[in-house]
Backbone bond lengths (Angstrom), bond angles and torsions (degrees), N, CA, C in turn:
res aa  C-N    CA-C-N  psi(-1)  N-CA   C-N-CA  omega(-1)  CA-C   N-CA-C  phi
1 X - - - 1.455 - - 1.525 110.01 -
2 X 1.595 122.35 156.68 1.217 132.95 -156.40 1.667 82.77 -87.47
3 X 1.880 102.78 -52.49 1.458 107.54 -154.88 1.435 123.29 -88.07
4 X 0.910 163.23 154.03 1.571 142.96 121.01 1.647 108.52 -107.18
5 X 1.223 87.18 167.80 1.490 114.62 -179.46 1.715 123.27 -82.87
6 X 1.530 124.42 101.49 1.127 102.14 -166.18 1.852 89.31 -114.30
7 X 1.056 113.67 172.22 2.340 104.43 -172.27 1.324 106.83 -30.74
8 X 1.443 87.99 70.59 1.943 98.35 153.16 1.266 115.60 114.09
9 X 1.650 120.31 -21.00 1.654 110.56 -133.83 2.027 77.83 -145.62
10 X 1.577 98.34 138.09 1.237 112.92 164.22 1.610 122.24 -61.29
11 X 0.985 103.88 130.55 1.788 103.32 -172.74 1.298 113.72 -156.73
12 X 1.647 119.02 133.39 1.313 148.76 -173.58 1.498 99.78 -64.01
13 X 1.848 114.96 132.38 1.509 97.84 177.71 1.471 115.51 -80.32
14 X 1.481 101.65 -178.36 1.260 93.94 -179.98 1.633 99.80 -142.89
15 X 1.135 116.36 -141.40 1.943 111.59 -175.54 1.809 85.32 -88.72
16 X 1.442 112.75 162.95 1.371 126.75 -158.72 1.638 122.05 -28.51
17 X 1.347 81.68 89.17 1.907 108.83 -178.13 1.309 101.25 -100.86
18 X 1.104 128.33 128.61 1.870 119.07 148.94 1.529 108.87 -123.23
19 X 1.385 104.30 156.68 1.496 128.24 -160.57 1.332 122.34 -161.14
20 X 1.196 136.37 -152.09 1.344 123.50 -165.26 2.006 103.27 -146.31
21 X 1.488 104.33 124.01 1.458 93.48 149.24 1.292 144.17 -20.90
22 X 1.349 120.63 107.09 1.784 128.72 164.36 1.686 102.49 -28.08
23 X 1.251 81.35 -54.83 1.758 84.44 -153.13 1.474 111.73 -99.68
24 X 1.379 133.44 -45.46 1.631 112.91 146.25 1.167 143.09 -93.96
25 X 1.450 103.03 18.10 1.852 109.66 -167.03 1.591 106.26 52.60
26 X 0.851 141.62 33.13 1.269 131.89 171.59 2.285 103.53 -86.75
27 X 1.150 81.06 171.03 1.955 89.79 175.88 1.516 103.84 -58.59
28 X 1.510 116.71 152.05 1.744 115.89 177.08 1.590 74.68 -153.68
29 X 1.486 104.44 160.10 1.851 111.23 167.70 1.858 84.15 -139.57
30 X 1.217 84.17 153.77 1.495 100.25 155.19 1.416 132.55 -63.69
31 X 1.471 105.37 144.98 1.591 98.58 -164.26 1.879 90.82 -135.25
32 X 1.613 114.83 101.70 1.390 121.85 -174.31 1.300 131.28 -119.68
33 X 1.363 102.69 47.69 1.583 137.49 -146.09 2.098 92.47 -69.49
34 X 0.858 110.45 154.16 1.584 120.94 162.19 1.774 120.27 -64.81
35 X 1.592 98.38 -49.39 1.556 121.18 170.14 1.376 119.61 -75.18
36 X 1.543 128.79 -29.13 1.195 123.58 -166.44 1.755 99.66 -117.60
37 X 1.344 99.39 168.59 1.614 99.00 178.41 1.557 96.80 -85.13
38 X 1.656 110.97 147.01 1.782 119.12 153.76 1.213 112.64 -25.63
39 X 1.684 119.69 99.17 2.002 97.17 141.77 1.267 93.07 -144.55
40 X 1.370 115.22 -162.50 1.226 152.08 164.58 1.324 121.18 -91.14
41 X 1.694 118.91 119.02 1.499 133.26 -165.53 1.753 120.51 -121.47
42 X 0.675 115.20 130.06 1.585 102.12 -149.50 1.895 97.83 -84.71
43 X 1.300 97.83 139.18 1.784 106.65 -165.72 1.552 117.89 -57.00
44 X 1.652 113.27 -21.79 1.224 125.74 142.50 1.147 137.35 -32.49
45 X 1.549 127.08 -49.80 0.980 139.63 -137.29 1.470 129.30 52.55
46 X 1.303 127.04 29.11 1.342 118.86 -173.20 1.688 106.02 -151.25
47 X 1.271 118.04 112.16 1.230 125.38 -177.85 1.364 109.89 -59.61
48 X 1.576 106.58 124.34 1.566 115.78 173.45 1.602 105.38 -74.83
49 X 1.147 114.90 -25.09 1.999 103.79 169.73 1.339 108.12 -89.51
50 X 1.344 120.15 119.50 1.334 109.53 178.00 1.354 127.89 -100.87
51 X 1.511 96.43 9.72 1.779 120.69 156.04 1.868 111.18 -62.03
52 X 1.430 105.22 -25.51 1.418 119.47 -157.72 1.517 92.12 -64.60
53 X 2.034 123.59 134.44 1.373 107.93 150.21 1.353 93.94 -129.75
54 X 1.200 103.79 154.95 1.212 117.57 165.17 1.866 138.94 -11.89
55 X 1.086 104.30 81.47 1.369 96.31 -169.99 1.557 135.30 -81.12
56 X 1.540 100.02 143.04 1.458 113.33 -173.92 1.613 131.62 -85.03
57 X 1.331 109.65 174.76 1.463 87.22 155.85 1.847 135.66 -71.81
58 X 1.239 87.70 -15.84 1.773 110.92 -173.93 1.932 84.57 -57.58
59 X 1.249 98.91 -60.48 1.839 112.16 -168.05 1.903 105.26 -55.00
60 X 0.731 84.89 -43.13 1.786 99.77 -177.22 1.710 118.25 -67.40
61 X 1.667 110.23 -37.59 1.150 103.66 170.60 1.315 122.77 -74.86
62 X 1.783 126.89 -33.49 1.333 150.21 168.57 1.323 92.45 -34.25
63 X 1.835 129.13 -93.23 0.557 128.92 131.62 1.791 121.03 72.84
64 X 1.613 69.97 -111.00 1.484 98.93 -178.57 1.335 116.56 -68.88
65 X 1.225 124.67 -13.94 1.516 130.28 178.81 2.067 102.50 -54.91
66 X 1.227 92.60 -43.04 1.502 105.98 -162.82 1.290 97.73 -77.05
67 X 1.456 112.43 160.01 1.805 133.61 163.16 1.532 89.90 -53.97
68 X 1.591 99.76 157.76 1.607 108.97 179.60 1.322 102.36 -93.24
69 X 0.682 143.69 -19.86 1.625 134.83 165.01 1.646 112.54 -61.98
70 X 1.147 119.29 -32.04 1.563 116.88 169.70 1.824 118.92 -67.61
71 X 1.318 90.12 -11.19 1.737 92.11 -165.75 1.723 104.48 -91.27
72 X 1.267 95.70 136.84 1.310 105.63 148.90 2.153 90.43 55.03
73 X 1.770 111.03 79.98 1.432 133.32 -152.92 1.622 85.23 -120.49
74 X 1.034 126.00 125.09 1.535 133.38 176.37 1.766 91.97 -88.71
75 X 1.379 117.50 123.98 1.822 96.18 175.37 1.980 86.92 -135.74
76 X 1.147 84.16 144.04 2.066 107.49 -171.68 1.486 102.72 -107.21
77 X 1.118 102.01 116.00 2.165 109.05 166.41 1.582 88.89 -80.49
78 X 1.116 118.58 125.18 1.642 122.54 168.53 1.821 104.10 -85.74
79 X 1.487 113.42 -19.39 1.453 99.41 173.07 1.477 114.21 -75.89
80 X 1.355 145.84 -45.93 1.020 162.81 -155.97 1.665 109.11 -103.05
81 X 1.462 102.39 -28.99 1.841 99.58 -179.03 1.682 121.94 77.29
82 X 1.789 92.69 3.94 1.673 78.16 173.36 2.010 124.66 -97.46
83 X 1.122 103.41 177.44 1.623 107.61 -163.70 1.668 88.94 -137.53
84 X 1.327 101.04 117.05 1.467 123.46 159.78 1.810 128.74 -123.00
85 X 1.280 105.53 154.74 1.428 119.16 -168.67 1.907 105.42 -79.11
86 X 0.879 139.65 50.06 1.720 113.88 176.81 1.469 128.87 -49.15
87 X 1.440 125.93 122.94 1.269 116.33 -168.72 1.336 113.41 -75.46
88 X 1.625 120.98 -10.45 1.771 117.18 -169.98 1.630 70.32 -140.10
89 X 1.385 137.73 148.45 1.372 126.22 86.39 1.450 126.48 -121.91
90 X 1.472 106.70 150.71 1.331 113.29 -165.55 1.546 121.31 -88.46
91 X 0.960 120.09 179.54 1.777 135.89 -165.17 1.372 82.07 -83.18
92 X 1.550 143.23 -31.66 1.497 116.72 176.27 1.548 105.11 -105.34
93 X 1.827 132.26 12.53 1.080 111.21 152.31 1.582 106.15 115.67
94 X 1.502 111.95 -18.59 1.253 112.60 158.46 1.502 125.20 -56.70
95 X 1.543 131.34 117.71 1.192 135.08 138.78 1.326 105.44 -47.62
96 X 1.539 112.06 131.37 1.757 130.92 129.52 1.296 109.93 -106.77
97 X 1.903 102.71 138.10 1.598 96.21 -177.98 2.060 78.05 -140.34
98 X 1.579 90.19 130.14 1.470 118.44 166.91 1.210 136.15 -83.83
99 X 1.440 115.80 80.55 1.798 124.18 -142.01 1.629 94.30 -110.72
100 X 1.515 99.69 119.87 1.418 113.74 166.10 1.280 130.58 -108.47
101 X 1.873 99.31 -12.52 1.657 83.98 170.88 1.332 100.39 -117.49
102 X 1.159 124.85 -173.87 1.762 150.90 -173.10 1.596 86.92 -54.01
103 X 1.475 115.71 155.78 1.651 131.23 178.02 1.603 82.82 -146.88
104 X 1.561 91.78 134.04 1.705 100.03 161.84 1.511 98.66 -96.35
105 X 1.453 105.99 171.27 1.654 123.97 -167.42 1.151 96.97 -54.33
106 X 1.704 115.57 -68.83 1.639 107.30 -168.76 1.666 106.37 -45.97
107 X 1.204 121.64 -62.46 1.298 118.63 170.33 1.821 128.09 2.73
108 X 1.698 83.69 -75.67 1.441 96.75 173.19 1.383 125.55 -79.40
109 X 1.035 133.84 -5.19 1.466 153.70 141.17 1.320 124.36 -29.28
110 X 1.346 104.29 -72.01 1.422 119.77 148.29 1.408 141.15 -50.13
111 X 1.184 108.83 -63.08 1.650 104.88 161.77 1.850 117.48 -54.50
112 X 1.135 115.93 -23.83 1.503 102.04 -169.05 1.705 94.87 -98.41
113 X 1.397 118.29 -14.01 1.624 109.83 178.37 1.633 96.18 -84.54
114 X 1.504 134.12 -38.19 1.255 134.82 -176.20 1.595 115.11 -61.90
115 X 1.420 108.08 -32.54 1.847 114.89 173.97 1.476 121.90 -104.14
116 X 1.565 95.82 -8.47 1.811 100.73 -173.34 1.464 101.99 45.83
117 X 1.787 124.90 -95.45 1.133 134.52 -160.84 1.649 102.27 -53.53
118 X 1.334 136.54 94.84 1.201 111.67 155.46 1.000 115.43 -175.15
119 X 1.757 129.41 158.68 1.214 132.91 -129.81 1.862 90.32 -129.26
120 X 1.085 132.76 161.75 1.567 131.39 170.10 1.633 125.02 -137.86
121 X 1.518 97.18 115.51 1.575 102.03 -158.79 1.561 80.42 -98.31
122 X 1.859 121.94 126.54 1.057 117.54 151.38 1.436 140.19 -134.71
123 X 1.313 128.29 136.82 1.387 141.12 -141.19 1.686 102.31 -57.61
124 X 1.297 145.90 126.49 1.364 133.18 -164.83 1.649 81.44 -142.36
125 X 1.029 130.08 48.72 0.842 130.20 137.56 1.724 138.41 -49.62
126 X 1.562 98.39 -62.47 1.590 116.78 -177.80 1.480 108.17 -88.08
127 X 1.733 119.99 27.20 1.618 129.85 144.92 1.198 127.07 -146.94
128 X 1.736 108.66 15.38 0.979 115.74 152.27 1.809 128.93 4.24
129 X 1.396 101.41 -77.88 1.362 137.65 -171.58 1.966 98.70 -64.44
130 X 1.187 97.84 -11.08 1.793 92.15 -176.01 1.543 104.73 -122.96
131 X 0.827 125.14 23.87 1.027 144.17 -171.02 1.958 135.23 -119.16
132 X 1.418 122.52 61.24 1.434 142.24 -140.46 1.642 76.12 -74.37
133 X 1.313 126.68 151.96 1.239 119.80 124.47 1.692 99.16 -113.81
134 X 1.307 105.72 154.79 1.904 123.42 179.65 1.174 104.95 -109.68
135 X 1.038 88.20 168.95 2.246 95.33 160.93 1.088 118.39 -49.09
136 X 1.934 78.55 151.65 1.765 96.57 177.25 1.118 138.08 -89.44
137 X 1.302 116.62 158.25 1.186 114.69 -158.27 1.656 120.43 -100.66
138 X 1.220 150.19 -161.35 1.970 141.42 151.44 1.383 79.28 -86.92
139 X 1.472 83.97 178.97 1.577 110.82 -173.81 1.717 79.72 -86.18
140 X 1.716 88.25 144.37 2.207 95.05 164.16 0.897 137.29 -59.70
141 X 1.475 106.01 -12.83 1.708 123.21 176.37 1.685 121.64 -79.15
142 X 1.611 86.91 -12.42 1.724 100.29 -166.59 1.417 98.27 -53.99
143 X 1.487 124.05 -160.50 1.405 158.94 -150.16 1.333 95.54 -125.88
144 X 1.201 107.20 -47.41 1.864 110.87 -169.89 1.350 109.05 -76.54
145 X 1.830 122.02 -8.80 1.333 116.08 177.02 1.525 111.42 -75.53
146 X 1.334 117.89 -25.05 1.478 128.97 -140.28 2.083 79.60 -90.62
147 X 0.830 128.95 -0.44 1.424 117.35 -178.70 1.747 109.64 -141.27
148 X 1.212 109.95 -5.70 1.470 100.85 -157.47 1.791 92.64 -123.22
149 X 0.815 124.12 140.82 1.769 130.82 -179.67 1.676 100.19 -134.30
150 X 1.598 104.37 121.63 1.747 122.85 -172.59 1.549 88.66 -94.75
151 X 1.253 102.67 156.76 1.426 126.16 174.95 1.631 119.75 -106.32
152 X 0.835 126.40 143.25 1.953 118.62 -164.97 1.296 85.70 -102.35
153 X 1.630 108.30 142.11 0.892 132.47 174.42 1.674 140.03 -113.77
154 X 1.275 116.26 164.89 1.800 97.99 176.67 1.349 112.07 -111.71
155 X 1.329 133.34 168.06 1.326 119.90 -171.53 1.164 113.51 -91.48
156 X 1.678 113.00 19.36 1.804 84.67 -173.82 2.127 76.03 -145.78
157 X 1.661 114.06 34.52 1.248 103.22 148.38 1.617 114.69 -94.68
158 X 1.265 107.11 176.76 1.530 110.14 168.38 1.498 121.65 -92.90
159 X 1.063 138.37 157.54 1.716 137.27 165.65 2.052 112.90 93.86
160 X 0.968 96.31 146.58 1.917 85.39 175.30 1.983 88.74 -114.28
161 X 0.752 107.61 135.30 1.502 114.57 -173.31 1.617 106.39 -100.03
162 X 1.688 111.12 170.47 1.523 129.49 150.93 1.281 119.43 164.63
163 X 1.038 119.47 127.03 1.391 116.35 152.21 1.697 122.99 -89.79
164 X 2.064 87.55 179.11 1.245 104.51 173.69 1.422 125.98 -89.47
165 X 1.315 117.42 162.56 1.722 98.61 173.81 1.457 93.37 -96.58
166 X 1.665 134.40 -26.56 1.299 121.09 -128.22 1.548 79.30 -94.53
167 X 1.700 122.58 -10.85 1.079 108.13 174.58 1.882 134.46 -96.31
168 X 1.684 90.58 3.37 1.840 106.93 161.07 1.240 89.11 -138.22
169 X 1.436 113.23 103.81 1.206 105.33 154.42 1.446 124.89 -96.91
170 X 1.711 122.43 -0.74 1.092 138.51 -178.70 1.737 116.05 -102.08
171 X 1.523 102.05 -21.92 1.787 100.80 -173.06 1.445 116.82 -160.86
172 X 1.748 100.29 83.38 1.494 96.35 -171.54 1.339 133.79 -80.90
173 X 1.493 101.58 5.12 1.672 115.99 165.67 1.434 105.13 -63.11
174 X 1.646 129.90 -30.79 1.163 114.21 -154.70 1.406 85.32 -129.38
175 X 1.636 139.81 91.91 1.137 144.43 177.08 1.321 118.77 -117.39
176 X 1.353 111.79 155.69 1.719 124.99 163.55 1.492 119.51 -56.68
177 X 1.128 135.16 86.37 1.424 144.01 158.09 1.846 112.93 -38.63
178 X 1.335 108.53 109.29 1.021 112.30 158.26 1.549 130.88 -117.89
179 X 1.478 136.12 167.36 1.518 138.93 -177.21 1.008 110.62 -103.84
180 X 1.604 128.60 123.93 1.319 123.12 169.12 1.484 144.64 -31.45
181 X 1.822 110.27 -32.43 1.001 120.09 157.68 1.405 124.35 -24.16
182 X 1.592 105.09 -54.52 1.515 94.68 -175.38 1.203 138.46 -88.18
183 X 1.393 105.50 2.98 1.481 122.52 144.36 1.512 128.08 -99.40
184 X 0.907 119.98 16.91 1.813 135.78 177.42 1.120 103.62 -21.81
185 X 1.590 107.54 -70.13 1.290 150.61 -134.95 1.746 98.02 -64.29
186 X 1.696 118.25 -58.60 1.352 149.96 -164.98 1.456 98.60 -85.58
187 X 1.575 123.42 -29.46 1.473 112.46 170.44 1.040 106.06 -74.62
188 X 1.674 125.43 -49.38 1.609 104.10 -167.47 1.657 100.96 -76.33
189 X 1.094 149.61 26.95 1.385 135.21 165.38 1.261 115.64 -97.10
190 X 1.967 116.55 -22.38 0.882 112.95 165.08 1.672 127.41 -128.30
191 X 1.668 98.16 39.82 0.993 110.68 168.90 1.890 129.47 -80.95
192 X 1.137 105.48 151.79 1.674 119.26 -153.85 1.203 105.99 -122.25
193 X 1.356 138.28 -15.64 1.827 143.86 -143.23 1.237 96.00 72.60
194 X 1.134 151.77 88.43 1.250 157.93 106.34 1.342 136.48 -95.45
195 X 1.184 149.86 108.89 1.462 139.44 -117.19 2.143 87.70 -178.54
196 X 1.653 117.59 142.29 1.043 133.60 -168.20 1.682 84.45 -88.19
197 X 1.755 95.46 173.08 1.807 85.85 169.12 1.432 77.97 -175.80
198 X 1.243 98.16 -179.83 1.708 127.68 -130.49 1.838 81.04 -136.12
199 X 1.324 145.88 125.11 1.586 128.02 144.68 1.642 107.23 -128.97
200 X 1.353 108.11 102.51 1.249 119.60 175.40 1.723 119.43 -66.40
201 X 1.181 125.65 115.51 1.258 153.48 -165.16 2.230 97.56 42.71
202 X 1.405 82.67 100.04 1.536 91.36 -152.22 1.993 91.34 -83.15
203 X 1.243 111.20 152.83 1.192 115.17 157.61 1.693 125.23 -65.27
204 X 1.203 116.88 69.51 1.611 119.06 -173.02 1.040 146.98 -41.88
205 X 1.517 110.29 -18.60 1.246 143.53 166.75 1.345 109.75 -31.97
206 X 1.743 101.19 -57.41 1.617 123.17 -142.42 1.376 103.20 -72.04
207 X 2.015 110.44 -22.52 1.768 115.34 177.91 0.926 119.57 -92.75
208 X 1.780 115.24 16.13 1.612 122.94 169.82 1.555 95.10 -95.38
209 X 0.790 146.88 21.77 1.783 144.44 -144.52 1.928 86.67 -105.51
210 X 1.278 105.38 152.30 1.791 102.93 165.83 1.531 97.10 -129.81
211 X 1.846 111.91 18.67 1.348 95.50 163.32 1.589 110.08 -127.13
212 X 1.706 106.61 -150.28 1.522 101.59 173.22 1.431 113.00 -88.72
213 X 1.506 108.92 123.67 1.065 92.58 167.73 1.963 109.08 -107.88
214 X 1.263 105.58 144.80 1.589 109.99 163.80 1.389 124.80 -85.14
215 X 1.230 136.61 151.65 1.571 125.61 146.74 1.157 120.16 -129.00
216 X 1.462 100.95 115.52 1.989 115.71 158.15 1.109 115.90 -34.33
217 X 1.437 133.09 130.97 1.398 131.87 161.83 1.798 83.61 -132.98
218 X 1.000 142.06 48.15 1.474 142.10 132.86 1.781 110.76 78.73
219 X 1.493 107.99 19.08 1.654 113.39 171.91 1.541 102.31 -136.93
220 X 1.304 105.84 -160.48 1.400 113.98 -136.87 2.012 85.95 -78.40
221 X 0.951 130.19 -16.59 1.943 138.35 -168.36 1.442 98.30 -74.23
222 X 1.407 128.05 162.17 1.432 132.62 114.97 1.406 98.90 -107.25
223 X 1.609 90.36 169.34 1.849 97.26 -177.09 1.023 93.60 -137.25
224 X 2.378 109.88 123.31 1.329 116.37 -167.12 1.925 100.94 -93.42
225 X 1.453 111.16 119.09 1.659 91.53 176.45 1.170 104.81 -54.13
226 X 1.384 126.72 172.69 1.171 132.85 -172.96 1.721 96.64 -167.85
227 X 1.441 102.38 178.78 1.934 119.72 -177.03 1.772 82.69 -129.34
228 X 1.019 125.58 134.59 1.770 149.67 169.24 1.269 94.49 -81.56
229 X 1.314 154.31 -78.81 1.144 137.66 -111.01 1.715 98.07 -166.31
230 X 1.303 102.69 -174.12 1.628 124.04 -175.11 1.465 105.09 -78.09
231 X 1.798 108.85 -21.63 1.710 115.51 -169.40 1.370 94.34 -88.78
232 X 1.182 115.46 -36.95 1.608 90.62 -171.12 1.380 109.27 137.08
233 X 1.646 103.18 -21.36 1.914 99.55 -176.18 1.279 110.85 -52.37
234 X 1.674 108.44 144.97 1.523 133.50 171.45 1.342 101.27 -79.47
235 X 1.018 116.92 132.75 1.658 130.15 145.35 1.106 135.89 -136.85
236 X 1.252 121.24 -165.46 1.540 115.85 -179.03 1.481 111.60 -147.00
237 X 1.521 127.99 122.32 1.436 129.33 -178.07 1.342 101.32 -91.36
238 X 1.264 115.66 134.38 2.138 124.15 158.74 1.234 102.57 -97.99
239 X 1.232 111.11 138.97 1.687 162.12 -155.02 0.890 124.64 -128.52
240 X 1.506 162.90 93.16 1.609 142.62 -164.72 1.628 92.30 -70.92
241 X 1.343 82.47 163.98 1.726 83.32 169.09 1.457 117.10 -109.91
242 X 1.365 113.27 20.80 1.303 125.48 146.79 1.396 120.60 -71.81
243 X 1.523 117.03 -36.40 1.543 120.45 -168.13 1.675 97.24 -87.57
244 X 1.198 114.44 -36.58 1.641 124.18 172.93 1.640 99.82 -55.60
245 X 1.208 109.30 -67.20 1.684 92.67 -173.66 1.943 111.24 -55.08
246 X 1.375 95.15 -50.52 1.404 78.71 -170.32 1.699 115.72 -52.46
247 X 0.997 123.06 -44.31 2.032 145.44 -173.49 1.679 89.23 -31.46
248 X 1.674 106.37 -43.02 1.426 124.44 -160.97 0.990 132.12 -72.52
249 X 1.321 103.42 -18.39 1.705 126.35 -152.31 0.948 142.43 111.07
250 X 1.523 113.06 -40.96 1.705 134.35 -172.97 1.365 104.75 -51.52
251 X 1.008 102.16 144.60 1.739 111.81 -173.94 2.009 94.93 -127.56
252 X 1.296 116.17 6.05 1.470 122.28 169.66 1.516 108.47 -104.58
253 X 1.697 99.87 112.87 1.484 110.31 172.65 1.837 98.00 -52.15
254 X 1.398 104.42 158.57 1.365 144.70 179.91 1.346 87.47 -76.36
């Protein structure tokens, strides 16, 4: 944890501090290691949030984007009695939660019925490498969607494909294949960051989600998964994460 509790008041650790749990008041000491980042470790050893993983620097810089009062929000279901950690919530109530390791389904089930409001920034760092993005796409709203249907692709075929409908309108098993090239021109005019992509042995979890999820790949983008169309194509929109913080609230440049 970023915070503990010292008589009353949230506070950053420091070299041998002790204080008290956010969330059960139990004992925490400071932990101000050379190798590890500053927090607070509970004298137990056993995290009373069991949402809690281990946090990084990846988690710590996020984080820090936000006012300190948004960070790290203890919020209580009084029907159910449980107590969870949120790493962002905002003055209008949005959870952000900064997930670096693997979530099983039930997992995520839970956390998104326990916060309702909330958005998921996650570290894609450690698949980087499995991870294609392809060409881009118009925005879905365009003109050019209402006739033209893209084909999903893999990253290691050749060609970006599509047809027309207006040109089968009777049999789309047996259609005219066309190359993006020859609409290049009309995608980038009404292109948005939307772009097809390729995710080799994908984390699956993340397309059971009923919210947004983002993914970090460690530059200036997040990439929102998204559904393209009425068929079903996967894609992915880029975002600065300047326009993400601001959308958010943050009033701290990136």
């Amino acid at each position: 944890m970023k915070y503990g509790i010292i008589e009353g008041y949230r506070s950053l650790p420091k070299p041998r501090m002790k204080g008290q749990c956010p969330v059960c008041g139990n004992d925490v000491v400071s932990k101000c290691g050379n190798k590890t980042i500053w927090h607070w470790a509970h004298v137990a050893k056993k995290h009373c949030d069991s949402w809690w993983e281990n946090e990084t620097q990846w988690h710590r810089d996020w984080k820090d984007k936000y006012p300190t009062e948004w960070q790290e929000v203890v919020l209580f279901d009084e029907i159910s009695g449980e107590k969870h950690i949120a790493d962002i919530k905002t003055d209008s109530g949005l959870v952000i939660e900064f997930q670096n390791s693997p979530l099983t389904s039930e997992e995520l089930k839970q956390r998104e019925a326990f916060y309702k409001n909330i958005v998921w920034v996650i570290n894609g760092d450690k698949f980087r490498n499995n991870f294609h993005i392809l060409h881009g796409l118009p925005d879905p709203k365009s003109y050019l969607v209402e006739d033209i249907v893209f084909y999903p692709r893999k990253h290691h075929q050749q060609g970006e494909l599509f047809y027309r409908k207006s040109e089968n309108p009777g049999n789309p098993s047996m259609v005219e294949i066309h190359g993006i090239h020859e609409i290049q021109d009309e995608i980038n005019k009404e292109y948005r960051g939307h772009h097809v992509y390729d995710w080799v042995r994908p984390r699956t979890v993340w397309y059971e989600s009923s919210k947004k999820v983002y993914i970090d790949f460690g530059n200036e983008f997040l990439w929102n998964l998204q559904i393209y169309d009425d068929r079903g194509l996967p894609c992915v929109q880029a975002i600065s994460k300047l326009r993400f913080l601001k959308e958010s609230g943050s009033k701290i440049e990136s």
